[in-house]
C-alpha positions as CSV (number, residue, x, y, z in Angstrom):
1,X,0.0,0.0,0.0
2,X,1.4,3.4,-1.0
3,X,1.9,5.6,1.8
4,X,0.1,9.0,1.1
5,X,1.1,11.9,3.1
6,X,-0.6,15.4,3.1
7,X,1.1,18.7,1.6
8,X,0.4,22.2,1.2
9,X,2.7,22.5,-2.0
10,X,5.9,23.9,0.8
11,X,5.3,21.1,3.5
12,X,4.5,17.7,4.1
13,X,2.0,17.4,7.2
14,X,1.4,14.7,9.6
15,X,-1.2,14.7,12.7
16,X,0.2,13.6,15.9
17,X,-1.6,11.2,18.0
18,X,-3.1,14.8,20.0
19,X,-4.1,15.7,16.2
20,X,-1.4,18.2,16.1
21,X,0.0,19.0,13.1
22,X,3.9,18.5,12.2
23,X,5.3,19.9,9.2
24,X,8.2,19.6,7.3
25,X,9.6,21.3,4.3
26,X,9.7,19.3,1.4
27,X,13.0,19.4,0.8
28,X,13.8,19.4,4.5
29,X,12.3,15.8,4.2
30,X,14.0,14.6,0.6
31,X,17.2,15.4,2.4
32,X,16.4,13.3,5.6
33,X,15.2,10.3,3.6
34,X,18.5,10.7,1.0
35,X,20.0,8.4,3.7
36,X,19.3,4.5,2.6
37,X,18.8,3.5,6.2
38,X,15.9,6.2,6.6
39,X,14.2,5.3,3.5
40,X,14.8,1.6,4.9
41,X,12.5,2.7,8.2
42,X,10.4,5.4,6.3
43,X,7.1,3.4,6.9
44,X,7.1,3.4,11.0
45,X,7.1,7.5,10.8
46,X,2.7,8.2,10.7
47,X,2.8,5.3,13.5
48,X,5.0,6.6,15.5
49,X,3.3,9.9,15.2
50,X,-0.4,8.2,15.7
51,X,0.6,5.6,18.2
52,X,3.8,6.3,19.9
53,X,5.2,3.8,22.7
54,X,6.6,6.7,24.3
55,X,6.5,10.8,24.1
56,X,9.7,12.9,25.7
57,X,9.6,16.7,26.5
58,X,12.9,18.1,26.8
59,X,15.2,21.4,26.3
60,X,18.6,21.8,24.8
61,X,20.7,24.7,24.6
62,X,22.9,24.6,21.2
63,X,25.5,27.5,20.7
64,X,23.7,29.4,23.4
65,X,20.1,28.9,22.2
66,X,17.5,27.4,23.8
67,X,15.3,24.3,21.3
68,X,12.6,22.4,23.0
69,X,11.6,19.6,21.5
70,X,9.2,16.1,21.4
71,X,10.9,13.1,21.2
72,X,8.3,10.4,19.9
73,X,9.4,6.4,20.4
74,X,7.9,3.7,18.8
75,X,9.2,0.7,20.3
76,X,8.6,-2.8,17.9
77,X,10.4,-6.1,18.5
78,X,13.1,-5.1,15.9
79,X,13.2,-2.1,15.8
80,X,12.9,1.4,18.2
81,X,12.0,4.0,16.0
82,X,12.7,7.7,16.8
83,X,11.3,10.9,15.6
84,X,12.4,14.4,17.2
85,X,9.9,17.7,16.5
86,X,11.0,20.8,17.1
87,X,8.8,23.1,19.0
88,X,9.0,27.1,18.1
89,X,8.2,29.9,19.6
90,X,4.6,30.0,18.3
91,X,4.3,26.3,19.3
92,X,4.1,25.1,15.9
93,X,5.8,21.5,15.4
94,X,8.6,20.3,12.9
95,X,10.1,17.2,12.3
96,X,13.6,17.2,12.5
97,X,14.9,14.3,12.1
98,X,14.0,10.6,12.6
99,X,16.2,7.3,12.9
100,X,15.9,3.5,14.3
101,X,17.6,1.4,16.7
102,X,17.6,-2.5,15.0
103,X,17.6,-5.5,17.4
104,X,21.3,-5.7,17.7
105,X,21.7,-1.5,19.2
106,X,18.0,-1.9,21.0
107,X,20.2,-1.0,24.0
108,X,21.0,2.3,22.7
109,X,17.1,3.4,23.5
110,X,17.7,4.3,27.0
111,X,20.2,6.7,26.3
112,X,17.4,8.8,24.2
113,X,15.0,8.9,26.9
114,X,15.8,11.7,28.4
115,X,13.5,15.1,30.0
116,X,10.0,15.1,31.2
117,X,7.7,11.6,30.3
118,X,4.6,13.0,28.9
119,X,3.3,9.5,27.5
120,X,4.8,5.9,27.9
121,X,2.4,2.4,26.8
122,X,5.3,0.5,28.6
């Protein structure tokens, strides 16, 4: 089944599983999904959005700016699958970036769970 995602001709759009809406450029996205083991794990990303295992709230300071951000994991018996959204000033959401953990660096997931727990399924 093809996976069909929304746009408004700048930005893709997903809903989150709050139905808040995460945006990304277009472009933004061609580049993250460029990498082969991205493309590989494309197919978790709505789910993890929809029906995340676990949602982080955290705050990082990078060159002397503050970034707040979600950090949405979707845990699956191969696979922990991680998607971070930016949240700006006007609360709007942006995916950032999103990777996986495979069976063999499962490990690993602990390490990303980090800031205030605003939803676990655990």
């Amino acid at each position: 089944m093809p996976i069909i995602v929304e746009s408004d001709g700048e930005n893709l759009i997903f809903n989150d599983y709050l139905n808040r809406t995460i945006k990304i450029k277009q472009e933004d996205y061609l580049e993250l999904i460029r990498d082969e083991e991205r493309w590989n794990i494309r197919p978790a990303l709505e789910e993890c959005f929809s029906d995340p295992t676990e949602v982080w709230f955290n705050k990082e300071n990078v060159e002397g700016k503050d970034y707040y951000y979600y950090k949405f994991i979707k845990l699956y018996s191969n696979l922990a699958f991680i998607a971070i959204i930016l949240i700006d000033d006007l609360l709007r959401l942006t995916l950032n970036n999103f990777y996986g953990f495979d069976e063999d660096e499962l490990d690993q997931v602990n390490e990303e769970r980090k800031g205030q727990l605003i939803l676990s399924k655990l």
